[in-house]
ROKOLMI-931120 format. One record per residue (C-alpha): x, y, z. Coordinates in nm, 4 decimals. Each point is the difference from the previous one (the first is absolute). Layout:
+----------+----------+----------+
:        x :        y :        z :
+----------+----------+----------+
:        X :        Y :        Z :
...
+----------+----------+----------+
//
This chain:
+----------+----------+----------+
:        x :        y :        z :
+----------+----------+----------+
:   0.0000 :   0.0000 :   0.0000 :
:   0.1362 :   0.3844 :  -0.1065 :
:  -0.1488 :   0.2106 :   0.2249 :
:  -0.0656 :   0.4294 :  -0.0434 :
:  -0.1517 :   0.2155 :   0.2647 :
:  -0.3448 :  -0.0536 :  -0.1464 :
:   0.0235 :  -0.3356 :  -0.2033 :
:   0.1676 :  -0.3050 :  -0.0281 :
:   0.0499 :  -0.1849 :  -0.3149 :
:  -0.0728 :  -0.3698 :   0.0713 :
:   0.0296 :  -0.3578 :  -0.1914 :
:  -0.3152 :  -0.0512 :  -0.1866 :
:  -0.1886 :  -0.2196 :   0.1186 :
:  -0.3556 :  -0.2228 :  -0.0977 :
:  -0.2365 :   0.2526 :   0.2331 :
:   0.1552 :   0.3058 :  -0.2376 :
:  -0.1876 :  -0.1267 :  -0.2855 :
:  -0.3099 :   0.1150 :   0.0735 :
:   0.0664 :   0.3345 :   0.0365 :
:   0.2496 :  -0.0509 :  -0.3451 :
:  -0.2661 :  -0.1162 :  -0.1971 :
:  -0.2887 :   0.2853 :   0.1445 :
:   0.2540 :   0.2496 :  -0.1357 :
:   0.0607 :  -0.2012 :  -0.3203 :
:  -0.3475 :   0.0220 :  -0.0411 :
:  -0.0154 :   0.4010 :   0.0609 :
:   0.0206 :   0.0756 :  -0.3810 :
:   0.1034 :   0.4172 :   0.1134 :
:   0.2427 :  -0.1352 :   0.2607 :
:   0.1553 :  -0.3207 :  -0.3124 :
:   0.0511 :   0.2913 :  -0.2293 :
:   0.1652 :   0.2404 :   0.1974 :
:   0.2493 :  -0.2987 :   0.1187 :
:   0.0094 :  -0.1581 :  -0.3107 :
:  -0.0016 :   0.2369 :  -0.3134 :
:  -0.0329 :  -0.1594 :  -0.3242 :
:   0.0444 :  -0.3509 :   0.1925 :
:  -0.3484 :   0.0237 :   0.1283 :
:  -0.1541 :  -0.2340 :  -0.1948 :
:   0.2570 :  -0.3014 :   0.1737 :
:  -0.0704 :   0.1230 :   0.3155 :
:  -0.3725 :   0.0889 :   0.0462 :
:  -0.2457 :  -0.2928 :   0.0859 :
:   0.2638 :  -0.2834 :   0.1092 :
:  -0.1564 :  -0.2599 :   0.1212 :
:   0.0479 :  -0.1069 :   0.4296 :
:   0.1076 :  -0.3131 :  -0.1678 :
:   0.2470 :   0.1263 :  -0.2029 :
:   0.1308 :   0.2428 :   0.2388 :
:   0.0675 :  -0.3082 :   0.2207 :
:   0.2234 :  -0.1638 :  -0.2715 :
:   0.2023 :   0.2746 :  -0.0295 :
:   0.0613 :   0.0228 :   0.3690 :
:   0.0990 :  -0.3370 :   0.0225 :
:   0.1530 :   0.0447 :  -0.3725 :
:   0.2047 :   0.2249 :   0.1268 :
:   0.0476 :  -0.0664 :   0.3798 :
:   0.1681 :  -0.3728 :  -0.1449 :
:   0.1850 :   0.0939 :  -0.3212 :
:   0.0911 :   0.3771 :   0.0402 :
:   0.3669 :   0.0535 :   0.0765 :
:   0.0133 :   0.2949 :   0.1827 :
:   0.4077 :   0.1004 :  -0.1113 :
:  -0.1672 :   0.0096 :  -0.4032 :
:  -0.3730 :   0.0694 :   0.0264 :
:  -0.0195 :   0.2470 :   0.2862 :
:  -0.2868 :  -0.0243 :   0.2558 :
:  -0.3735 :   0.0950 :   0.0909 :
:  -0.1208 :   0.1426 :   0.3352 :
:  -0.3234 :   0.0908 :   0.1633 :
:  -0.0162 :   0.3504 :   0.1882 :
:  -0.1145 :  -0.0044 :   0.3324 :
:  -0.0500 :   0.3116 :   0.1989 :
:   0.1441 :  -0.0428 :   0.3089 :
:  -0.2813 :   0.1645 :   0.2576 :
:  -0.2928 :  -0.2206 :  -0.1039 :
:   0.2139 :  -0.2601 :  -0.1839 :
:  -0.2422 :  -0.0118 :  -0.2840 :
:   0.1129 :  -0.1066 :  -0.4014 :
:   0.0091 :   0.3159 :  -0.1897 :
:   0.2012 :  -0.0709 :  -0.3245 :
:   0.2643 :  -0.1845 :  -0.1687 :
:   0.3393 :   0.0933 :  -0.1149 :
:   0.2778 :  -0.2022 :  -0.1931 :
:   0.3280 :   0.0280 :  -0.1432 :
:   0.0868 :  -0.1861 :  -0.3572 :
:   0.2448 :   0.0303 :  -0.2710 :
:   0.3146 :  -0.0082 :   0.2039 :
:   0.3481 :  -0.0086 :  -0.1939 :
:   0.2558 :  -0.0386 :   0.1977 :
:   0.2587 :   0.1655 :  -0.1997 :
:  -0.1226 :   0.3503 :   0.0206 :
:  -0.2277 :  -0.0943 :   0.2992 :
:  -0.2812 :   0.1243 :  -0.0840 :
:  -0.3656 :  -0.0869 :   0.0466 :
:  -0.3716 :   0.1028 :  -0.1092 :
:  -0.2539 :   0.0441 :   0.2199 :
:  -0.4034 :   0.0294 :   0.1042 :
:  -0.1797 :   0.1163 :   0.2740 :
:  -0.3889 :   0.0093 :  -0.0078 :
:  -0.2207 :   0.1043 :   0.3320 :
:  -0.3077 :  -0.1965 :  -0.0569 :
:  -0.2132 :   0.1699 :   0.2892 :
:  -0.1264 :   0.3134 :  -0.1011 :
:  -0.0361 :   0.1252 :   0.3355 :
:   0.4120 :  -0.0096 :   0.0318 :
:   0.0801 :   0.2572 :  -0.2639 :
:   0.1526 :   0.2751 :   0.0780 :
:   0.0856 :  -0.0922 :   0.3960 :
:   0.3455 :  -0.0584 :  -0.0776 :
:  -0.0269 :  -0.3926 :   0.0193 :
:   0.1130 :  -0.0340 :  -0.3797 :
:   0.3243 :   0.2430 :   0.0941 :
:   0.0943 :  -0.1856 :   0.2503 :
:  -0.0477 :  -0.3006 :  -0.1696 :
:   0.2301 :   0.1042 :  -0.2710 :
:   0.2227 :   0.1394 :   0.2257 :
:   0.0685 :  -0.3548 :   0.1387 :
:   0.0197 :  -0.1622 :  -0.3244 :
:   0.2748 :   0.2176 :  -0.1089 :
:   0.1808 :  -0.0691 :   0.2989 :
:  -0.0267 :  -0.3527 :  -0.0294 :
:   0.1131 :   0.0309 :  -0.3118 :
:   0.3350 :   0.2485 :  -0.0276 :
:   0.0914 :  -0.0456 :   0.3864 :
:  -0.0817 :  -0.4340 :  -0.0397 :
:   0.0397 :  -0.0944 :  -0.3466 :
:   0.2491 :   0.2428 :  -0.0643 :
:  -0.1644 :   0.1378 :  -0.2811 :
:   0.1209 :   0.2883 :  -0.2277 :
:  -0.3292 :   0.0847 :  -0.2289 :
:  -0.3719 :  -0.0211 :   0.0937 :
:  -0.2501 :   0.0790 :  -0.2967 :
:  -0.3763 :   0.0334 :  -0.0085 :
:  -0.2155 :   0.0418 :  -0.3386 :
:  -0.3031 :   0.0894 :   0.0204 :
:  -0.2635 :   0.2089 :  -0.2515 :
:  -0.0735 :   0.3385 :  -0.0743 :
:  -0.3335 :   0.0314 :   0.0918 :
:   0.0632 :  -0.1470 :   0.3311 :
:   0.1122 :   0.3718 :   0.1667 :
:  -0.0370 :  -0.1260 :   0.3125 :
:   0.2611 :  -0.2873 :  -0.0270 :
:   0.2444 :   0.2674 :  -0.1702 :
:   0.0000 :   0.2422 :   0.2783 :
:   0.0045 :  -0.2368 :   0.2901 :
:   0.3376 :  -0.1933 :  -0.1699 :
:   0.0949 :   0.4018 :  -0.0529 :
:  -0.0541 :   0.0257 :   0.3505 :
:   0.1834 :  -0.3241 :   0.1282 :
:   0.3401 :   0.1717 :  -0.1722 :
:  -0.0612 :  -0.1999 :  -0.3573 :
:   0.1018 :   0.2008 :  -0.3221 :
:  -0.1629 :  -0.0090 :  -0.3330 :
:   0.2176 :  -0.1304 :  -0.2217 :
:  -0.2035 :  -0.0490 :  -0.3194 :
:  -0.2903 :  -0.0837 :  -0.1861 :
:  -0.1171 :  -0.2698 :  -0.2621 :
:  -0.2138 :   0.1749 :  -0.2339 :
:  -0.3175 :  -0.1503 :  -0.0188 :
:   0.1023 :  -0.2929 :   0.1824 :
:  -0.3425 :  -0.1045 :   0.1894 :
:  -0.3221 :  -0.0583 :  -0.0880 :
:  -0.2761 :   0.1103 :   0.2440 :
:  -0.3875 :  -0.0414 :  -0.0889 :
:   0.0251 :   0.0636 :  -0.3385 :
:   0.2976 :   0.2634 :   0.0302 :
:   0.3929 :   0.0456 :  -0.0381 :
:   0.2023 :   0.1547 :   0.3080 :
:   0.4039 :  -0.0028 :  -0.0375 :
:   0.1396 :  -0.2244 :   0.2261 :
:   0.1840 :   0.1565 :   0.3217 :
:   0.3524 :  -0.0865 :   0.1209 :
:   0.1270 :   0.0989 :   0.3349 :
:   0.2797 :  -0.0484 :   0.2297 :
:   0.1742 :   0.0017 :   0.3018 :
:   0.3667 :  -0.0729 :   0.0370 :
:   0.1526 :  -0.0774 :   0.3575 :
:   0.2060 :   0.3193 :   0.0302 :
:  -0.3346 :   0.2087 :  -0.0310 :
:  -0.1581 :  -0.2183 :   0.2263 :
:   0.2700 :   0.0452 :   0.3001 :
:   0.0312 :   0.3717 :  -0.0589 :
:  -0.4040 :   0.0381 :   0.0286 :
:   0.0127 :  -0.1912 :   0.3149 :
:   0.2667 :   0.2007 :   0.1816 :
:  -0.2246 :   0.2738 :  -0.1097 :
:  -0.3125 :  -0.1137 :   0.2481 :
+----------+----------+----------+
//
């Protein structure tokens, strides 16, 4: 467990799935997460969400795949969201990663900052990585300025590169290298 002041980021586990698959099923909620990768993620069965758990629980290697969690806040201890780091390479040592707060009722209270705050810990201070990317799309304003927020730069844009309920947005790259990350936290 990677614990924050407000959250900790916990091992999913079988009970998580219900609240997974009532925000899989929040079509607002799938398409803020999810961009233009909606349509994979909206609607997933509580039997398929199972197999990947155990999919992924038994054949995920955590040094090349990365990892899930749940987020827990820590007063009430109730599952708020999900977070996960993927598409590690070791040479540069970078990673990609997602953060979604599923209850509604949590935005805004600081639950997702802290949240990432831990993750990036975990993941320069821990893993010892350099490079921490998020993508995301550009009608999702809200993601942009909270990873703005967290210390994450925009780096670029794919032109066109998602397609959203019968529209094109350009795709979104951000970043945040470890250097940045250490020099923002000396600053609070």
């Amino acid at each position: 467990m990677l614990e924050g002041q407000l959250i900790e980021l916990r091992s999913v586990i079988e009970q998580d799935l219900e609240d997974v698959f009532k925000w899989n099923n929040d079509e607002e909620l799938v398409t803020l997460a999810s961009g233009s990768d909606k349509p994979f993620q909206i609607n997933n069965s509580m039997v398929g969400l199972k197999h990947y758990l155990e999919k992924n629980t038994l054949e995920n290697d955590l040094v090349e795949d990365g990892q899930f969690f749940s987020i827990y806040t820590k007063d009430t201890g109730c599952h708020i969201g999900k977070c996960d780091y993927r598409d590690i390479n070791w040479i540069v040592r970078s990673a990609t990663i997602g953060i979604m707060i599923g209850e509604r009722d949590h935005w805004g209270t600081g639950h997702g900052k802290d949240a990432i705050k831990v993750l990036l810990n975990y993941l320069f201070n821990t893993l010892n990585l350099n490079r921490v990317q998020i993508d995301t799309w550009s009608g999702n304003q809200r993601a942009i300025r909270f990873f703005e927020n967290a210390g994450f730069v925009k780096e670029g844009e794919f032109r066109e590169g998602e397609y959203i309920d019968g529209r094109f947005y350009n795709t979104i790259i951000m970043s945040i290298l470890k250097n940045d990350y250490i020099v923002d936290q000396k600053k609070n």
